[in-house]
VEXLOTOR-137126 format. One record per residue (C-alpha): residue in one letter; x, y, z. Coordinates in steps of 0.1 Angstrom, whole numbers, plus 5000, padded with zeros to 4 digits. Example, Ala and Ser with C-alpha at 12.3 -4.5 7.8 and 13.67 -1.06 7.14 Angstrom:
2
a512349555078 s513749895071 
//
This chain:
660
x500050005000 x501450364988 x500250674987 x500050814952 x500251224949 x497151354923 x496551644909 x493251734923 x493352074945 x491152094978 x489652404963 x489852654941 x491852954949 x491153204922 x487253154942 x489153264976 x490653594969 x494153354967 x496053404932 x499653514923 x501153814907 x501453654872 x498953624844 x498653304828 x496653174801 x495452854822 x493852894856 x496252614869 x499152804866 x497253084878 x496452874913 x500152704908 x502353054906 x501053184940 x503552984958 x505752914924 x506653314920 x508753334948 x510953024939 x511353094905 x512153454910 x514953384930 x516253044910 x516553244880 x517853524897 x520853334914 x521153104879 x521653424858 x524253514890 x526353214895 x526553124856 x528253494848 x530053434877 x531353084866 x532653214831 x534753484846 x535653274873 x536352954852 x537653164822 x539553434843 x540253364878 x541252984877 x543853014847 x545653314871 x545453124902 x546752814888 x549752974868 x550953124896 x554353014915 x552753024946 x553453124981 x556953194982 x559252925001 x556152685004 x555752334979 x552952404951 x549852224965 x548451914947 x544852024960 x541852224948 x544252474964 x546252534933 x542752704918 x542552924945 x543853264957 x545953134983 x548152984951 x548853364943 x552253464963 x552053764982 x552154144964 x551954014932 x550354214905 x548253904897 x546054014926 x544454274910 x543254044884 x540753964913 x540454294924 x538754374889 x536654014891 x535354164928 x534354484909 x532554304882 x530854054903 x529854324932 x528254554905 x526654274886 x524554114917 x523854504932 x522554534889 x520154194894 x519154264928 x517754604915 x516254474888 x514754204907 x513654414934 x511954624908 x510254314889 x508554224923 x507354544937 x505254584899 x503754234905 x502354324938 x501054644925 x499654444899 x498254204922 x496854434947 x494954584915 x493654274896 x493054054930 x490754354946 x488454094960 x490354044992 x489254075021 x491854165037 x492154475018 x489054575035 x489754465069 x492254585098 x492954445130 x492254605167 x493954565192 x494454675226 x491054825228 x489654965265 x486454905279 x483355075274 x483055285303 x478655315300 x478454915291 x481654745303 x482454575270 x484554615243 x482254555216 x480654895216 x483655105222 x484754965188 x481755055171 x481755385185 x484955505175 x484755415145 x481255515131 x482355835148 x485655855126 x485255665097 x482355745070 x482855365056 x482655165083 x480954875081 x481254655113 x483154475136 x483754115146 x484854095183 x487153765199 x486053625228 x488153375251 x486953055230 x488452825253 x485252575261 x483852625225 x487352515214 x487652195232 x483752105229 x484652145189 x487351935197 x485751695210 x483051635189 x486251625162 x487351315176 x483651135179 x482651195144 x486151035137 x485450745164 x482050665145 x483450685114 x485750435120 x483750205135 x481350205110 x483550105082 x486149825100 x487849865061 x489850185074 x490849995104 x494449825108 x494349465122 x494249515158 x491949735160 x489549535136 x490149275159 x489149485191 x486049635171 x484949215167 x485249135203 x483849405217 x480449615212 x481049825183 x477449895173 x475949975209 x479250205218 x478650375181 x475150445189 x476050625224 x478750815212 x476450935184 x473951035211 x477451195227 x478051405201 x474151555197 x474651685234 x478551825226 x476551985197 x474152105213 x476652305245 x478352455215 x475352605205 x474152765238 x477652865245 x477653055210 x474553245219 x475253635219 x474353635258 x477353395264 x479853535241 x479053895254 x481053805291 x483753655273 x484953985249 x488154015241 x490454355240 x491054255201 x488054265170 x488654285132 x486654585116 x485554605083 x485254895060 x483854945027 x486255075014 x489854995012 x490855325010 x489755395045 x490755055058 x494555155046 x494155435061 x492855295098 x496055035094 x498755295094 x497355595114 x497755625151 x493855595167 x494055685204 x496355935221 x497455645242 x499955445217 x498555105229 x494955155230 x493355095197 x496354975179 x495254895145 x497454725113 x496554505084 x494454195091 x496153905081 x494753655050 x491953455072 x493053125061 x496553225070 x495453385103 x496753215138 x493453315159 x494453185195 x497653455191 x495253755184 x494553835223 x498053795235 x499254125255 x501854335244 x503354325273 x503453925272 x505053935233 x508054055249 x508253795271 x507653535245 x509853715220 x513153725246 x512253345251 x512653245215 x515853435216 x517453305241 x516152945234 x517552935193 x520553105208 x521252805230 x520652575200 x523152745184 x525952735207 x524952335214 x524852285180 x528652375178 x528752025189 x528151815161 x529752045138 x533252095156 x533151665158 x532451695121 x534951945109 x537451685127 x536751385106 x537551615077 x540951685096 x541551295097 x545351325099 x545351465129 x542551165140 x545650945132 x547751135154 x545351105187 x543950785178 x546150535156 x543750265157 x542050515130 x544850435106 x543050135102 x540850305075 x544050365049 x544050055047 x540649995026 x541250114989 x539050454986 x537450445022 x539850735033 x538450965008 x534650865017 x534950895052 x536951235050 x535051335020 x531451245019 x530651135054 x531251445071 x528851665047 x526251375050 x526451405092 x526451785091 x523051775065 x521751475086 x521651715115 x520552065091 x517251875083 x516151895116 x516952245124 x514452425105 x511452205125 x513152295157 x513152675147 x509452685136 x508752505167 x510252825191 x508853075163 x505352965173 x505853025205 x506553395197 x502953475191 x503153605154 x499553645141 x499953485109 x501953165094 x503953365068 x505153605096 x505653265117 x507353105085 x509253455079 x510853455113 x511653095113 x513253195082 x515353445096 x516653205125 x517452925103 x519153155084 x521453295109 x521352965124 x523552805091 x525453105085 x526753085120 x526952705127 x527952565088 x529752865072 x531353025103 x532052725129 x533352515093 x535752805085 x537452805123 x537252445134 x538552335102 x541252635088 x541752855121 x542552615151 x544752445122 x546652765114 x546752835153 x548352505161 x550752535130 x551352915148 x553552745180 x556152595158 x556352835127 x554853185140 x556453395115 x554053225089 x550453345108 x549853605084 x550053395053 x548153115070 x545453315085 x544653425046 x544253105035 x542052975061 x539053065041 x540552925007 x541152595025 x537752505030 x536652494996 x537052164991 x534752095022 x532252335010 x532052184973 x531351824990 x528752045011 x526352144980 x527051804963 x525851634993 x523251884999 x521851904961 x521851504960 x520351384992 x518051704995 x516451694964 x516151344964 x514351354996 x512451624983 x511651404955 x510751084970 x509351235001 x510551005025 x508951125054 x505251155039 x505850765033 x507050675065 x504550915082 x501550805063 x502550405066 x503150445103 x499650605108 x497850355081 x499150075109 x498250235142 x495150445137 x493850285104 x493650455067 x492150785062 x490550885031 x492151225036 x495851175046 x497751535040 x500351725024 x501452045040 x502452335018 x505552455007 x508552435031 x509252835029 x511052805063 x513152525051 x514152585014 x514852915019 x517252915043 x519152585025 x519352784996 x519853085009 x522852965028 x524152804991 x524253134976 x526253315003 x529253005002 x528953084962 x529553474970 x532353454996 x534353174976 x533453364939 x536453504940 x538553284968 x537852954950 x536252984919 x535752614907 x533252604932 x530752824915 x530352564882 x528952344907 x526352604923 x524952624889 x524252284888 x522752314921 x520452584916 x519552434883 x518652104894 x516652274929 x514852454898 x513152164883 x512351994912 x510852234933 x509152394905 x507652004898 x507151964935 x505452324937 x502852244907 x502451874915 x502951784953 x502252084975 x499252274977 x498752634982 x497952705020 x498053115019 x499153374996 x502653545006 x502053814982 x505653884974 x506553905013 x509453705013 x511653914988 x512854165016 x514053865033 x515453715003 x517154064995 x518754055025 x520553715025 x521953844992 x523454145005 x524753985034 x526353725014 x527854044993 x529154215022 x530753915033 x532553855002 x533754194999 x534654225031 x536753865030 x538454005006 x539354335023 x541254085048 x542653885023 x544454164999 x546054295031 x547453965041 x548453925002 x550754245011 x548654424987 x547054705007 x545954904976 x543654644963 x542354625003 x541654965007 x540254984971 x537954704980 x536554965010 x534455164984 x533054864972 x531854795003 x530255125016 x528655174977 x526954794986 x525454935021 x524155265003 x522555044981 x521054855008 x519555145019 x518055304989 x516554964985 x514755025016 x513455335007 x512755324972 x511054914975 x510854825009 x507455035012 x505454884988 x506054545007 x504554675041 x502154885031 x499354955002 x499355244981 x496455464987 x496255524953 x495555184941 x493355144970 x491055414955 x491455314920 x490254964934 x487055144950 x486155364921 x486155064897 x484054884926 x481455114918 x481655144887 x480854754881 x478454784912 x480154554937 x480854734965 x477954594985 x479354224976 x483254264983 x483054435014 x480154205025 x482453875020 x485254065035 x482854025070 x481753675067 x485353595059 x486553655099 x484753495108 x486553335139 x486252905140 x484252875170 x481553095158 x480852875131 x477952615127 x478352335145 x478951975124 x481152275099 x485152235101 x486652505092 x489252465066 x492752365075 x495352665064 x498052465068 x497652095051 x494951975020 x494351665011 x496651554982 x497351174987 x494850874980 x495050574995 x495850234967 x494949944982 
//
């Protein structure tokens, strides 16, 4: 029994205000490119990159490196190391060979991260205009609201302020402390799914077929059935507007009919008291994390100090794993403190495995597990939505691998080598110390090998949807809706992210490696674009939120490289190409900051333009009445639904079908 993907989708997102920026002639790709636009954006982006990169690096920088003499009084390298810079002796003239590739490659990625910056701030104008049905573009959320002084509620105070300032306001939709409702839904959950499967014994695994035979199924079905008209039926008094009305909550969305006005609401100061009525855009509702909507301000704090210091700890802990790794690739001095480890030489090609392959394959083994950890502590941060969950689990894995792979690789591998080296040759630090970067490359070229095979072939197969879905099939039976979550933002990202800063910092350092990114990138292109249209379903629309974050990783990665290289010219003895490398660098953080004025905008907030343009052609087509009507029945919070009603999972749709 294996579960076979299909190509059905759960429902029909072009009907739920959920499309993407591009226009397609096929309403597939239409659904498809919502999630799609971000990947392909930045895989063509970092293709276009890294194969310029590879000619000059390939064409240029590897012919100079390997014709040089090399480091004066040292034997010429039988290595990757000849390819590199650290083959180039000190103050030769060769050096600004790569002084002119830095240029070239600095002003080429600043050139595509403009244009791309660009090409993404039209297509969410242009989806903010053609997608005008949202509605959250006609909704805001409230927080921090005080309490009627004449009724003692929130609900009125809401309505008050804003019939009395706004001229479009429609209504409100207050939160209440759902607590009971929510575990009475739950619980009625679990009985439907108890008399489902005891009604059809088909769905059950062995066991539990034989527990169904022995004991009495039908009489226990009946009861619970009767179980579940009572759970039913306290949901439904505890719904009533009597009930609700002592459990109000200092948060409410508020709907306008207009989205002028609503864009307005979102990023104007209400109250003279900052934290009273603080209002900002609501969040897509099938994206929208309700039970983090009433958390105090004063409690995010906490929560958001928590997080910190808890991925920091992972951090430092994870230096483990990676410092035990970075030795196996030092094996000779394994040898040295353990001879019984010579015992590998002696196996024809198991050296080169266990020194070459095995230590990338440990170090990914424990990567795959990072990003789960990190969403785990993100949640508890109390972010409001899961792209701003996914978003900050992005950032930490980020920072996570740039500290714990690229950083910790470099100085457990290259640095303590070069320091122990220091106590019997310390005249020879300087020279040392520049090629500790140059010295990983070999490490870091196994790295993406290991990474682009295994990943993607994971990603492929999806190994732990199999084992997931066969370990469930044989402890709580088959389900004729097992799931498949959406697109690992929080996961890929990062990865790839990460793959593009080793290709920046080595572009110039070791340039053999970047032939091999290309392959990378190009093969994480067609799967993940397969995976995208095929596999995962489309859970909420980013809208072009994750290019900032993208953006970012790429101008670190640039600021890095030049940087690197600032060190590296001045322990080549070649202080003019170092402090001609410091413009580079300052003209790369100005452009980091006109990006954030001239783009960053458009990401965070909506144009008030197209917001009226949006209204006025509302009115002309006569649907005013309609969008801003769905925009209220849309937050509609879960346990003020209709009871026997599930609301729709935002995180995982059905995707997978049993064959027997």
């Amino acid at each position: 029994m294996f579960p076979s993907t299909t190509r059905t989708r759960s429902r029909d997102l072009s009907d739920e205000y959920t499309t993407s920026f591009f226009d397609s002639s096929t309403q597939h790709l239409l659904v498809c490119l919502v999630s799609v636009s971000h990947q392909v954006v930045r895989s063509r982006c970092r293709i276009n990159c890294f194969s310029v990169c590879s000619i000059v690096g390939v064409l240029i920088l590897a012919p100079v490196n390997y014709t040089s003499a090399g480091p004066s009084g040292t034997k010429r390298p039988n290595s990757m190391e000849i390819f590199t810079v650290s083959n180039v002796p000190k103050g030769s003239d060769r050096l600004w060979v790569h002084f002119s590739c830095l240029c070239f490659i600095s002003f080429y990625v600043v050139y595509l991260l403009h244009k791309e910056y660009k090409e993404m701030s039209r297509k969410r104008i242009e989806h903010l205009k053609h997608h005008r049905k949202r509605p959250d573009q006609f909704t805001i959320l409230v927080q921090g609201i005080p309490v009627c002084a004449d009724h003692g509620i929130y609900g009125c105070n809401v309505d008050h302020f804003f019939s009395k300032h706004y001229q479009t306001y429609q209504s409100y939709q207050i939160l209440h402390d759902n607590g009971n409702i929510e575990s009475l839904q739950k619980l009625a959950s679990s009985l439907e799914k108890q008399i489902e499967r005891k009604r059809d014994t088909r769905r059950c695994n062995f066991w539990q077929w034989i527990w169904f035979k022995f004991t009495s199924g039908p009489l226990d079905a009946r009861s619970q059935e009767q179980k579940l008209k009572e759970v039913h039926h306290s949901i439904r008094i505890l719904q009533c507007k009597n009930m609700l009305k002592q459990k109000e909550l200092p948060v409410a969305f508020v709907s306008f009919k207009s989205r002028l006005e609503a864009a307005q609401a979102a990023e104007t100061q209400q109250h003279v008291n900052p934290l009273s009525l603080v209002t900002r855009y609501a969040p897509e509702p099938t994206e929208t994390i309700w039970s983090n909507l009433a958390i105090p301000f004063y409690r995010l704090a906490v929560y958001k100090l928590g997080v910190f210091i808890a991925a920091f700890l992972l951090t430092v802990f994870f230096t483990i794993p990676v410092t035990a790794v970075q030795g196996i690739v030092q094996f000779e001095k394994i040898e040295k403190w353990f001879p019984p480890a010579r015992a590998v030489q002696l196996i024809p090609g198991l050296s080169s495995v266990v020194t070459g392959y095995l230590p990338s394959m440990i170090l990914n083994g424990f990567i795959y597990l990072i990003p789960f950890a990190m969403l785990g502590m993100a949640s508890f941060e109390g972010c409001i939505s899961r792209s701003r969950t996914e978003i900050k689990t992005c950032n930490m894995v980020f920072y996570f691998l740039l500290g714990n792979v690229f950083f910790l690789s470099i100085l457990s591998g290259s640095l303590l080598h070069q320091i122990g080296e220091s106590f019997t040759h310390p005249k020879d630090i300087p020279s040392r110390l520049a090629s500790a970067v140059s010295a990983q490359s070999d490490f870091f070229i196994t790295y993406i090998l290991t990474n682009g095979m295994s990943g993607f072939s994971f990603e492929v197969l999806q190994f732990g949807l199999l084992t997931w879905h066969f370990l469930k099939a044989h402890t709580v039976g088959h389900s004729d809706e097992p799931y498949l979550y959406g697109f690992p933002y929080y996961r890929v990202v990062p990865i790839a992210s990460l793959a593009v800063l080793i290709g920046m910092v080595y572009a110039v350092v070791s340039p053999l490696l970047l032939p091999i990114l290309v392959i990378y990138f190009l093969l994480g292109y067609a799967v993940f674009i397969n995976q995208m249209e095929d596999v995962y379903d489309i859970t909420y629309d980013t809208c072009g939120q994750y290019w900032p974050t993208i953006h970012h990783y790429i101008f670190l990665a640039v600021t890095l490289m030049q940087t690197t290289m600032i060190g590296l010219f001045g322990l080549k003895s070649k202080p003019g190409a170092s402090i001609a490398t410091i413009p580079l660098l300052v003209l790369n953080i100005m452009f980091n900051e006109y990006c954030k004025v001239r783009f960053l905008p458009t990401f965070q907030c909506r144009p008030i333009q197209i917001c009226k343009d949006n209204d006025d052609l509302d009115k002309t087509e006569g649907e005013a009445e309609c969008s801003s009507e769905h925009a209220v029945r849309a937050y509609t919070p879960p346990w003020m639904r209709p009871t026997g009603s599930s609301p729709e999972s935002s995180s995982v749709q059905p995707l997978v079908r049993c064959l027997i």
